[in-house]
VEXDREN-2710 file (C-alpha; in Angstrom, 1 decimal):
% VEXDREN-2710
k/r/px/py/pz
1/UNK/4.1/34.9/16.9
2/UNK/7.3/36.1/15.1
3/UNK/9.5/34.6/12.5
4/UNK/12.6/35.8/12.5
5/UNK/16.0/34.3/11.3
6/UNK/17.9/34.9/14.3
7/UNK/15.5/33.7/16.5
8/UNK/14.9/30.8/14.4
9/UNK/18.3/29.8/14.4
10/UNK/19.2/30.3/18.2
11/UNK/16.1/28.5/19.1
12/UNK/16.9/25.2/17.0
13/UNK/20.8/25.7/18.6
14/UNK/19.4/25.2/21.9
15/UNK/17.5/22.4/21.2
16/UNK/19.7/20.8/19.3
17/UNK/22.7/21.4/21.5
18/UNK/24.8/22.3/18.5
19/UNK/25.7/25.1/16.5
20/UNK/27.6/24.3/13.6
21/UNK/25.1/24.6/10.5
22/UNK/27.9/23.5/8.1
23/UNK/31.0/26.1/6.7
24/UNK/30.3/27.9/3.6
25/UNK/31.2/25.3/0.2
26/UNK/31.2/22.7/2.8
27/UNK/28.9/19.1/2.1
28/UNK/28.1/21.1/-1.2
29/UNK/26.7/24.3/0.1
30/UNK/27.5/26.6/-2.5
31/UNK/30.7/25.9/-3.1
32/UNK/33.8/28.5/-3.7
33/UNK/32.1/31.7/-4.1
34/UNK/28.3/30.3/-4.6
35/UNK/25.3/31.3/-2.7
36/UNK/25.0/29.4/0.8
37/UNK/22.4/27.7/2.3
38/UNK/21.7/30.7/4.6
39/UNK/21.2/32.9/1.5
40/UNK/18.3/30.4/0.3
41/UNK/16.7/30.7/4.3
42/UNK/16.9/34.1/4.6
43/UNK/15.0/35.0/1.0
44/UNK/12.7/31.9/2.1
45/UNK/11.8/34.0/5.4
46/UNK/11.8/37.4/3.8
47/UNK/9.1/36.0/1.3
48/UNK/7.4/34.7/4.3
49/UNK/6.9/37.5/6.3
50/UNK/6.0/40.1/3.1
51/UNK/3.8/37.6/1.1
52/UNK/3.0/34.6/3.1
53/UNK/0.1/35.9/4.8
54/UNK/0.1/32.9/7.6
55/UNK/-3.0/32.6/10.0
56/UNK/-1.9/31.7/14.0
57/UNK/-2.1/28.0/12.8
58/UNK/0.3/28.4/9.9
59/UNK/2.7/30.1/11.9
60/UNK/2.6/27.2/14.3
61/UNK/2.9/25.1/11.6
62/UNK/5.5/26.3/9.4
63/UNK/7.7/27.3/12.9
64/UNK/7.3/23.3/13.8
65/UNK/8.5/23.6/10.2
66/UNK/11.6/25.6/10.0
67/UNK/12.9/24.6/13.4
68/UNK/12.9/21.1/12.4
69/UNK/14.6/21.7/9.4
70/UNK/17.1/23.8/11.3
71/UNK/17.6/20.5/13.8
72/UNK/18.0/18.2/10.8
73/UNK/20.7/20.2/9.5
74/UNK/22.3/20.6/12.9
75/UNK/22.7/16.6/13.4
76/UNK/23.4/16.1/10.0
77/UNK/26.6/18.1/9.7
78/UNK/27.7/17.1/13.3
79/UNK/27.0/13.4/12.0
80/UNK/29.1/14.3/8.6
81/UNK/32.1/15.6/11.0
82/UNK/32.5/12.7/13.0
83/UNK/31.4/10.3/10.4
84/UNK/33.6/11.4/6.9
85/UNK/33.4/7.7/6.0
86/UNK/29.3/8.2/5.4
87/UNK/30.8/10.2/2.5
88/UNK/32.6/6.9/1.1
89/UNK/28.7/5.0/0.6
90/UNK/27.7/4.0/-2.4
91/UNK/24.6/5.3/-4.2
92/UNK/25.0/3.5/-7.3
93/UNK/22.6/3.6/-10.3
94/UNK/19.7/5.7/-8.8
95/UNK/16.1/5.0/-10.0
96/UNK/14.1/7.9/-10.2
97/UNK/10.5/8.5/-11.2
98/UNK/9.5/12.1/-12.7
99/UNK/6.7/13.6/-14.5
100/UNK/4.0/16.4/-14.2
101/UNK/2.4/16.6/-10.8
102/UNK/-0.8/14.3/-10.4
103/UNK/0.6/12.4/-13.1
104/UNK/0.8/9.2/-11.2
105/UNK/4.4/9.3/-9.7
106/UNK/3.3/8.4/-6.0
107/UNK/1.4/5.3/-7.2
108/UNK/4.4/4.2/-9.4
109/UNK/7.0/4.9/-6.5
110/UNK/4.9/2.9/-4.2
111/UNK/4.5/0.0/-6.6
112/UNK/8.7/0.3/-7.1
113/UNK/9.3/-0.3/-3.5
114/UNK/7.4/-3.5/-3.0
115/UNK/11.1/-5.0/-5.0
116/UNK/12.7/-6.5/-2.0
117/UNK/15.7/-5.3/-4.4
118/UNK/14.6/-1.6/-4.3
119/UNK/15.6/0.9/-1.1
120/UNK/12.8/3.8/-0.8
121/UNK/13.6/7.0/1.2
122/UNK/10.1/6.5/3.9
123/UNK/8.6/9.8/5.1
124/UNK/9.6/9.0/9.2
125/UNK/13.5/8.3/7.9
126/UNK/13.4/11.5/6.0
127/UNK/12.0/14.1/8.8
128/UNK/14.4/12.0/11.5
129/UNK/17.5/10.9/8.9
130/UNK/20.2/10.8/12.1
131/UNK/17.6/8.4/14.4
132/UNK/17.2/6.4/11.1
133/UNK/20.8/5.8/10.2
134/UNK/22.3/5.4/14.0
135/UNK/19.6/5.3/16.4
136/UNK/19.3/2.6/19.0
137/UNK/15.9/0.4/18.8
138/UNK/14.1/2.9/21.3
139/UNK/15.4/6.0/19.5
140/UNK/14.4/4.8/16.2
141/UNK/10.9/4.0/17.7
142/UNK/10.0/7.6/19.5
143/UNK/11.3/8.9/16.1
144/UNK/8.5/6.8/13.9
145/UNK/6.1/7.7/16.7
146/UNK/6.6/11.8/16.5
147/UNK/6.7/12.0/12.7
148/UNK/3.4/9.8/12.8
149/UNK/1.9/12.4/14.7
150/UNK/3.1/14.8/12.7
151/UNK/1.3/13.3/9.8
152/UNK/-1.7/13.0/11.3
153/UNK/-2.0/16.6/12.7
154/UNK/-1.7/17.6/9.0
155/UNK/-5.0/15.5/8.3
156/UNK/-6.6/17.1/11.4
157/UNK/-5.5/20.3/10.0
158/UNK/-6.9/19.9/6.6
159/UNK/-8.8/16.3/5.9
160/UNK/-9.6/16.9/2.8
161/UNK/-5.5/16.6/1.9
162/UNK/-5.7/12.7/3.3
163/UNK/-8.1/12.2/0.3
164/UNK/-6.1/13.6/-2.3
165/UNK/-2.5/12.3/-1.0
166/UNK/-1.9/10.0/1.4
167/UNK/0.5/9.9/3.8
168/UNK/1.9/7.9/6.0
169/UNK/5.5/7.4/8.4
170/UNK/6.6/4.2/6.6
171/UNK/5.6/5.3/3.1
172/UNK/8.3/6.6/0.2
173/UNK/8.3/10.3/-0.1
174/UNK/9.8/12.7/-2.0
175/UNK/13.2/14.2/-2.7
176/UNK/11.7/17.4/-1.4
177/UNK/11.8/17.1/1.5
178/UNK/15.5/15.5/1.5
179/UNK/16.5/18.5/0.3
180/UNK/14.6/20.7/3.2
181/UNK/17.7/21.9/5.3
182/UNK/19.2/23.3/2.3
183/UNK/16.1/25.8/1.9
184/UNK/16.4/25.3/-1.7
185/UNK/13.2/23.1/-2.0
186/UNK/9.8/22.8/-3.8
187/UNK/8.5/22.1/-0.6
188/UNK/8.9/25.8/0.8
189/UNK/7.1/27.2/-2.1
190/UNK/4.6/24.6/-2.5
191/UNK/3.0/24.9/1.2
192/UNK/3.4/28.6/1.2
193/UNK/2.4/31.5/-0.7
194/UNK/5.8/33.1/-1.6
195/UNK/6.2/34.0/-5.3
196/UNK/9.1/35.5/-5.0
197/UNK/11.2/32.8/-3.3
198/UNK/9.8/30.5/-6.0
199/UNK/11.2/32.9/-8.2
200/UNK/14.6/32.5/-6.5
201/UNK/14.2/28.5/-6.8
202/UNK/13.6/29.2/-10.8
203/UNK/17.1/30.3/-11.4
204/UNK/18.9/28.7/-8.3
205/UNK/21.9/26.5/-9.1
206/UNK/20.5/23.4/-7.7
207/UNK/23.7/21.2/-7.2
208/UNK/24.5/22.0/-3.8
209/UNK/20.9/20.7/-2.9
210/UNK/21.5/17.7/-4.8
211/UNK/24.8/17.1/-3.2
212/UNK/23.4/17.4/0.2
213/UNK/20.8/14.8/-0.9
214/UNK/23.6/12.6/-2.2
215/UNK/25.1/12.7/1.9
216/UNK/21.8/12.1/3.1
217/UNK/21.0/8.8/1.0
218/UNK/24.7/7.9/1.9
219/UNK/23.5/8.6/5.7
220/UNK/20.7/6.4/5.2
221/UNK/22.4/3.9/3.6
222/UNK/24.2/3.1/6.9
223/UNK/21.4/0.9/7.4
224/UNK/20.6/-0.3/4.2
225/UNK/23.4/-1.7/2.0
226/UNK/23.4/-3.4/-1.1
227/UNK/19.6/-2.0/-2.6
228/UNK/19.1/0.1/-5.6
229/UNK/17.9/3.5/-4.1
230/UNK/14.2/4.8/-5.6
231/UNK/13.5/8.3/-5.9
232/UNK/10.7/10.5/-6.9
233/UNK/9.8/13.9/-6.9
234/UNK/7.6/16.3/-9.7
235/UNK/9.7/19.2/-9.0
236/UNK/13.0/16.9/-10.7
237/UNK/11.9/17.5/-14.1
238/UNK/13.0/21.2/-13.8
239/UNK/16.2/20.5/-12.2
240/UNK/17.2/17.5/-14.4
241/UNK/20.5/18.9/-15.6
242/UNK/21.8/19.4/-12.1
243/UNK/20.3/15.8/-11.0
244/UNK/22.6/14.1/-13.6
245/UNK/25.5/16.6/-12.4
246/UNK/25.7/14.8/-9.2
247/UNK/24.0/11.4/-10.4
248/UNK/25.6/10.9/-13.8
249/UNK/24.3/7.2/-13.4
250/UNK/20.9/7.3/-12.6
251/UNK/18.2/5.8/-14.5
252/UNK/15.0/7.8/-15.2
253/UNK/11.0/7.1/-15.3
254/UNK/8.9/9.3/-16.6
255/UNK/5.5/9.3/-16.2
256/UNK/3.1/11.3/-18.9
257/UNK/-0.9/11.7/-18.4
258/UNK/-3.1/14.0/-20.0
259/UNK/-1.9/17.6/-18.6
260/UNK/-5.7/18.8/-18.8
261/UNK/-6.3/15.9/-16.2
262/UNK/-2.8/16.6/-14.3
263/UNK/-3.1/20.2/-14.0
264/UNK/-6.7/21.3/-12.0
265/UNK/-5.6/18.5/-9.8
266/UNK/-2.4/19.7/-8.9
267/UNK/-3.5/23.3/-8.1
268/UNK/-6.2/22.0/-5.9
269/UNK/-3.4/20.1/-4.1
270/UNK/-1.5/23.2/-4.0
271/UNK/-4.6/25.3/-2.8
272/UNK/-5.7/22.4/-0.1
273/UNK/-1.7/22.5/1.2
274/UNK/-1.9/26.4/1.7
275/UNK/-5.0/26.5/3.4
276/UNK/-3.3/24.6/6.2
277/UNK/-1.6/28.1/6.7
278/UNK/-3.4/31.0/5.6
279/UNK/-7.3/31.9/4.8
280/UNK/-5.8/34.1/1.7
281/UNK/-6.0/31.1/-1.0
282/UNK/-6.8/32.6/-4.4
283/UNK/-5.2/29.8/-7.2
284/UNK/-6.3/31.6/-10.0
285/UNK/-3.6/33.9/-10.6
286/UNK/-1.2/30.9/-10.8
287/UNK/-2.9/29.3/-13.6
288/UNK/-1.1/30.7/-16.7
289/UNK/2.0/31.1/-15.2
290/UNK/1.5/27.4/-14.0
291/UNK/0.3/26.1/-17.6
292/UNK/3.8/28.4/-19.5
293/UNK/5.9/26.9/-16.8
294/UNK/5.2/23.5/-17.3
295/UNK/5.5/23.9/-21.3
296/UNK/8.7/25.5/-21.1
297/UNK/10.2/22.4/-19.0
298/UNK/8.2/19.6/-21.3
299/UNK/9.8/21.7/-24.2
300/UNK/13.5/22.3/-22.0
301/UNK/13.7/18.2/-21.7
302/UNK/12.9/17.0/-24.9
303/UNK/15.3/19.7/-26.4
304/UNK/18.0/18.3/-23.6
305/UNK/17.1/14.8/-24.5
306/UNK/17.5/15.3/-28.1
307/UNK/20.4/17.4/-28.2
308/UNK/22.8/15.1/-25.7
309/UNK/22.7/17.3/-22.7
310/UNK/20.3/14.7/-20.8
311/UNK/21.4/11.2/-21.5
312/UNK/18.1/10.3/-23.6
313/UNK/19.5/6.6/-23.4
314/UNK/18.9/6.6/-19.5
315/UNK/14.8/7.4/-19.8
316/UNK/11.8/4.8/-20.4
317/UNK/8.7/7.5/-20.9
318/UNK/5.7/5.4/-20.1
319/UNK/2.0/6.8/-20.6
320/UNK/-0.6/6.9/-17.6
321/UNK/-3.8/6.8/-19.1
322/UNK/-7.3/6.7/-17.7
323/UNK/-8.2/5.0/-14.4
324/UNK/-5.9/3.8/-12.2
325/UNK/-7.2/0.3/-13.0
326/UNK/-6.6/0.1/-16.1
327/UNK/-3.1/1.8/-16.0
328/UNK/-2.1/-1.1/-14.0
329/UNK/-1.7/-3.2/-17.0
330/UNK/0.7/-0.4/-18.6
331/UNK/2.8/-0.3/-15.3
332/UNK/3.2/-3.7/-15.2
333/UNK/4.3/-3.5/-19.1
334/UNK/6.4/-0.7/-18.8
335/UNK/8.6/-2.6/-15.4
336/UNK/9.3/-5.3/-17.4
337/UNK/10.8/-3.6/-20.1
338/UNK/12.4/-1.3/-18.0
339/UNK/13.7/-3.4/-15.2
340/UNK/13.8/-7.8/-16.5
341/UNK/13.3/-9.9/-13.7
342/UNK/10.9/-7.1/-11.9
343/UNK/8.3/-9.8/-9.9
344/UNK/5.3/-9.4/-11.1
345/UNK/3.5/-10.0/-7.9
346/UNK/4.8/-6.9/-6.8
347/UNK/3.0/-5.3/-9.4
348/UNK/-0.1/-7.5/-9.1
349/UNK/-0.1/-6.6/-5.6
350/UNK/-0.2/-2.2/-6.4
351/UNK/-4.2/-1.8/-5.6
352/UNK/-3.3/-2.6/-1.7
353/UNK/-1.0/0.9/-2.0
354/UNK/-2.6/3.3/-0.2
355/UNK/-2.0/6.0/-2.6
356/UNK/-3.8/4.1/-5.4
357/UNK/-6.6/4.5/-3.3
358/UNK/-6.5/8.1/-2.1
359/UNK/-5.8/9.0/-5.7
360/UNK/-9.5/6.8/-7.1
361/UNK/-11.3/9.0/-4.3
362/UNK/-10.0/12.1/-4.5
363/UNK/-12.7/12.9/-7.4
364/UNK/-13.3/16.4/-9.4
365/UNK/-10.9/19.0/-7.8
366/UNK/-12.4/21.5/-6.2
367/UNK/-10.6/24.3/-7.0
368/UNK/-11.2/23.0/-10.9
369/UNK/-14.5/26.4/-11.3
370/UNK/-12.0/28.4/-9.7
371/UNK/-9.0/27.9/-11.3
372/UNK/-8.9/26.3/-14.8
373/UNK/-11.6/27.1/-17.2
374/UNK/-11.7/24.9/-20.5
375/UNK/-12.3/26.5/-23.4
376/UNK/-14.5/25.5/-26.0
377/UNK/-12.5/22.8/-26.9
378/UNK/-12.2/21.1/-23.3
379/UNK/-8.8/22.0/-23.1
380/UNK/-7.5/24.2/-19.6
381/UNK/-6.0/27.4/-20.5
382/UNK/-4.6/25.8/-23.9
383/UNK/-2.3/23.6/-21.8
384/UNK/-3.0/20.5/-24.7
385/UNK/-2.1/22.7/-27.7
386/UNK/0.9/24.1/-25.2
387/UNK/2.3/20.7/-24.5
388/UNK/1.2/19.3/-28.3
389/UNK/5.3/18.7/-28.7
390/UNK/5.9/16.8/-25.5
391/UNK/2.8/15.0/-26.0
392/UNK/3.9/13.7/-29.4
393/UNK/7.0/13.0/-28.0
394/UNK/5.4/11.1/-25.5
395/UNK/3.3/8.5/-27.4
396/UNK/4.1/4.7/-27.0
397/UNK/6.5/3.2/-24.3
398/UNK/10.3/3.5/-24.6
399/UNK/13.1/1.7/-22.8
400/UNK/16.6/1.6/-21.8
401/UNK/19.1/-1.2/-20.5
402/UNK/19.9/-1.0/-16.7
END
């Protein structure tokens, strides 16, 4: 089954029955002179095709995929055109959780949108954004229907995934996937083997992406005025500079956990998400390049934070520690400094989130013999004595004013 860019394209044109992708510096693509979303696709499909190594059921997959990013775009920008007042919504004062993969952000986020007073971007508004922001009440209901199924195919695909993340049409995602149509997302490199696209994501200018997520919260926000939008997504932490760029007034949680817990569970994830697509999964090669990127970006943002260049007044840094039981007590602690007023029975009621309970279950990693050896001191790879500055930095709870 062939991926090609032309194909791609012309196929998701026909289904869409539009053809206008968006004009170069347009809705923040690039800008005067910058590199365009269809720069970011085409080194996404080059990478593919040279490194990707997809099985028949990956290229099914990431096809379903790419087309309905395509789609997304396609409405989206013929939305934008005969909407320019979407651009006028306000997205005011943006909460937004960060920290280490596997370090508890899903479980926060999901405890966050139980406030009546919080809006959460759900998984089925995200993959159908259009349906969700002007749909009728039988549009809007096929659209939560296909995305469910989408959902659970992934299980089908790979069940173990269910019981490390779960996932579900009407639960709060991640800004990844927001930021899908501009091909300038973790989510590309994170379900695929690609190094050199993530390479190209390293040292990408990130603002356009952010800017398109900017009109897409606006789009959504059709529907749902007057709520402090919640955000979350890892992969923030490396683009925090360009976040603040287009969200000079957003308010950040970060979450820290021991990174010899965090990291053999995220590369399991990462190794679980690629076997959806390929039978070449080897994780072991990523380890030290995993373990000196995350060190450089714990060492970028307190360097940022300290220096002025991130507003260190707009963080609370809160500590996940242990169990998920007992960090319930230092959730609840940390939302009341962060946010007076927060009810508490939203945080009483966090062990009913389904992600708290995929997370208990989802046990040693398996890719843990495989991938991250400790050394004689229990520590992955060095990753403790790597992150020894951040961690220091990190000790007690911190908050700001909202």
């Amino acid at each position: 089954m062939p991926l090609t860019t032309g194909e791609l394209i012309a196929a998701a044109s026909a289904q869409a029955a539009l053809d206008d992708f968006g004009r170069p510096g347009e809705f923040g693509d690039g800008g005067a002179g910058g590199t365009g979303w269809q720069t970011h696709f085409e080194t996404f499909m080059e990478a593919l095709e040279r490194e990707g190594n997809l099985h028949l059921t990956g290229r099914l997959l990431t096809r379903t995929d790419l087309l309905a990013a395509l789609r997304n775009r396609l409405a989206l920008v013929d939305l934008w055109r005969r909407r320019p007042d979407i651009g006028e919504q306000p997205v005011d004062g943006p909460l937004v959780v960060i920290g280490a993969a596997r370090s508890g952000t899903s479980i926060l986020h999901e405890l966050l949108a139980l406030d009546p007073a919080h809006n959460t971007p759900t998984t089925w508004k995200v993959h159908r954004p259009v349906a969700a922001a002007t749909g009728d009440a039988a549009t809007v209901a096929a659209a939560r229907r296909s995305v469910d199924s989408v959902v659970s195919f992934w299980h089908d695909v790979q069940p173990e995934y269910e019981t490390m993340h779960h996932n579900g049409g009407d639960l709060p995602t991640e800004c990844i996937f927001l930021t899908v149509p501009t091909f300038l997302s973790d989510n590309w490199a994170g379900t695929h083997t690609v190094p050199s696209y993530s390479r190209h994501l390293a040292v990408a200018d990130h603002r356009p992406a952010y800017e398109w997520h900017r009109r897409t919260l606006q789009t959504l926000s059709l529907r749902e005025h007057g709520r402090r939008w919640v955000l979350k997504a890892p992969s923030h932490l490396a683009t925090l500079r360009e976040l603040f760029a287009v969200y000079p007034d957003a308010r950040v949680i970060q979450l820290h956990r021991d990174p010899a817990r965090t990291l053999p569970s995220m590369l399991s994830l990462m190794g679980t998400l690629r076997w959806m697509r390929t039978d070449a999964v080897d994780m072991e090669p990523f380890v030290e390049p995993t373990v000196a990127g995350v060190a450089h970006l714990q060492r970028r943002a307190i360097a940022d934070r300290a220096s002025g260049r991130l507003p260190d007044d707009r963080f609370f840094d809160l500590q996940l520690r242990g169990a998920a039981r007992r960090s319930s007590r230092r959730h609840r602690r940390g939302l009341r400094a962060f946010r007076p007023g927060s009810p508490d029975r939203a945080a009483r009621r966090h062990q009913g989130i389904p992600g708290l309970q995929a997370e208990g279950r989802q046990g040693q990693p398996p890719l843990l013999a495989r991938g991250v050896r400790p050394d004689r001191r229990g520590d992955p790879v060095g990753l403790r004595r790597l992150s020894r500055p951040f961690r220091r930095r990190s000790r007690g709870l911190r908050g700001c004013a909202i």
